[in-house]
N, C-alpha and C positions, 0 to 999 in steps of 0.2 A: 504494500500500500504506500509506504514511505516512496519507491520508487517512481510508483505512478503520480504521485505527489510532484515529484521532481521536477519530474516528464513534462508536469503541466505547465509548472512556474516556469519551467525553461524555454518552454515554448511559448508563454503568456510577453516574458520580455524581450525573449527575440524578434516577434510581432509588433511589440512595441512601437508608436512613433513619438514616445518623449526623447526629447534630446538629452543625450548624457552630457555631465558638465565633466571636463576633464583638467585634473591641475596636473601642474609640471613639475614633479619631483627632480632634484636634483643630484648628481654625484660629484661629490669635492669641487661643487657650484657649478656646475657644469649642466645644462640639459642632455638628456641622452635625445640622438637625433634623431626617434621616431616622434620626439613629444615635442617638434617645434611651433611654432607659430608659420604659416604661407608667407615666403620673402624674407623669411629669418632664415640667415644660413646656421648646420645646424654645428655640434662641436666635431663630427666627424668628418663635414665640408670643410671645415676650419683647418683641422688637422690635417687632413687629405691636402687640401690647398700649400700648406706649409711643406710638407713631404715635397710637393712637387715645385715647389719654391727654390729646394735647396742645391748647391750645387752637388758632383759627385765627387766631390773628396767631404764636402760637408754632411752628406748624406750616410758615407760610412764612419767618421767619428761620431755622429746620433749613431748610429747603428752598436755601435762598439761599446757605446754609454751605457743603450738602454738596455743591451744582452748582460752589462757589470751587473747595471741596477738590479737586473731578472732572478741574475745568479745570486746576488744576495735580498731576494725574495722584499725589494722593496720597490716594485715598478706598482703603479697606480692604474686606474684603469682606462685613462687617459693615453698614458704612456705605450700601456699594454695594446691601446687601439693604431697608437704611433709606429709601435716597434711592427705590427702584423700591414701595416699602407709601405714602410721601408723594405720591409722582404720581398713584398709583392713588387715594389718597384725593383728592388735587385735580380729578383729573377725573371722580372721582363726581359729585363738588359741582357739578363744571360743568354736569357733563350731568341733576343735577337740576333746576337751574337753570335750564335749557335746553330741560324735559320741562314743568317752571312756568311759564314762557314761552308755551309753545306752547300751554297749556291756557288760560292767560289769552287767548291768540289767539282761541282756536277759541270763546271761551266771548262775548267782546267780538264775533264774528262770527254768530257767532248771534244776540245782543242785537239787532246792527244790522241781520240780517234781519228779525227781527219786528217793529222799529220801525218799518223800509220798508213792509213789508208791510200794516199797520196802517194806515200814511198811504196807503198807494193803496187801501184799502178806503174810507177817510173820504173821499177827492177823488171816487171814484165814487160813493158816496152824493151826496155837492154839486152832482156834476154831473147824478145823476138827479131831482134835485130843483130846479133850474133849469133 
């Protein structure tokens, strides 16, 4: 009975059309970015924003900081959002780098087929010509 009880009220206010009022709890004064206000950028835009501000030798001394901070178990959850937008951006980089790489591969490997190729068409000309 309690159940169908539940059932009911939970479907009484999902039907609802009273508007919820919703306040903005904060962490170490910060809004978290689901609970901003439209046109408010939120702490995560913020963060994100500065991540991507930085340069890349500045990027890996944050980086180096907030993995100290980590390790001695006092990153915040600010920081903790900082340190996961900095990895993300390092291993774009990598794996640009890496997508670069692979293109120079494939591009040097072609080169070197048609190079081959080329010389086994001129060896056969020489040899039909001797």
């Amino acid at each position: 009975m309690a159940c169908q009880a539940s059932a009911k009220t939970a479907r009484f206010h999902s039907t609802s059309k009273t508007p919820r009022v919703r306040f903005k709890p904060r962490i170490n004064g910060v809004v978290p970015p689901h609970q901003t206000t439209p046109g408010e950028p939120s702490a995560a835009q913020i963060i994100n924003n500065r991540v991507l501000g930085l340069s890349d030798e500045q990027v890996l001394d944050r980086y180096h900081e907030l993995v100290d901070k980590r390790l001695q178990d006092s990153v915040n959850v600010e920081e903790s959002f900082e340190l996961g937008r900095i990895e993300a951006r390092l291993n774009a980089e990598e794996q640009t780098d890496t997508d670069r790489a692979s293109a120079l591969r494939r591009d040097w490997l072609r080169e070197r087929d048609f190079v081959v190729a080329s010389i086994e068409r001129m060896l056969a000309q020489i040899r039909t010509m001797s």
